[in-house]
N, C-alpha and C positions, 0 to 999 in steps of 0.2 A: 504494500500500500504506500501510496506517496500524498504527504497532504499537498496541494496544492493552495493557494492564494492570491489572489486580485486584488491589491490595494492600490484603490482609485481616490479623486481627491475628494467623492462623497461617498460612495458606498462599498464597503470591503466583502468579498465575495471569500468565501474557505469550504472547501471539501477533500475529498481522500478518492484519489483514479486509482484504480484498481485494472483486471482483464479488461478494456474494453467500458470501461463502463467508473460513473462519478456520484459517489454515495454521503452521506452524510452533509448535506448540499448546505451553510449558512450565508446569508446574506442580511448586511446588518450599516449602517449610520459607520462613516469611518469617524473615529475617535480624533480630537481636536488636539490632543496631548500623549504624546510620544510612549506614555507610561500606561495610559489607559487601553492604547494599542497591543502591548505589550502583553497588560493581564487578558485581554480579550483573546486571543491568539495562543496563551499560558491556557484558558479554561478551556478552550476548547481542543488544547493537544487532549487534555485529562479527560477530556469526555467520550474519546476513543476507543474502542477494542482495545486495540494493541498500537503500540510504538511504530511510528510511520519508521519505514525504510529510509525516506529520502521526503526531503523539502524542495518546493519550488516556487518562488514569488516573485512575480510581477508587480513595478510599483508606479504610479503616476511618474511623469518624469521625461523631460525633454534632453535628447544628447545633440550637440553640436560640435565641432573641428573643436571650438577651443573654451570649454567644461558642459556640464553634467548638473543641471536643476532638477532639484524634487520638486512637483507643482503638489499644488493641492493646499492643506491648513498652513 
């Protein structure tokens, strides 16, 4: 299982891809402080079956030749 993550600059999307297929699907208000981010992503590993394999997160965010913005709060 891998959890997957979309943090966008309003709404943070999290689940776990598995065979072919996207389960424990949440979608939620993206948190305005860095910390709140943090426990919400913490409770939601713990609400798991089991221990993802592997992470992977997508995050708002514009890259150009010369640096790297996070958009969003």
């Amino acid at each position: 299982m891998i959890l997957v993550a979309d943090i966008g600059g309003s709404r943070t999307r999290l689940g776990c891809a598995g065979d072919a297929s996207l389960e424990n699907v949440v979608i939620a208000d993206t948190p305005k402080r860095y910390e709140e981010g943090l426990a919400h992503l913490a409770a939601y590993k713990a609400s798991l079956p089991e221990m993802p394999a592997a992470v992977s997160v997508g995050v708002a965010g514009r890259i150009t030749d010369e640096k790297t913005l996070l958009t969003g709060h």
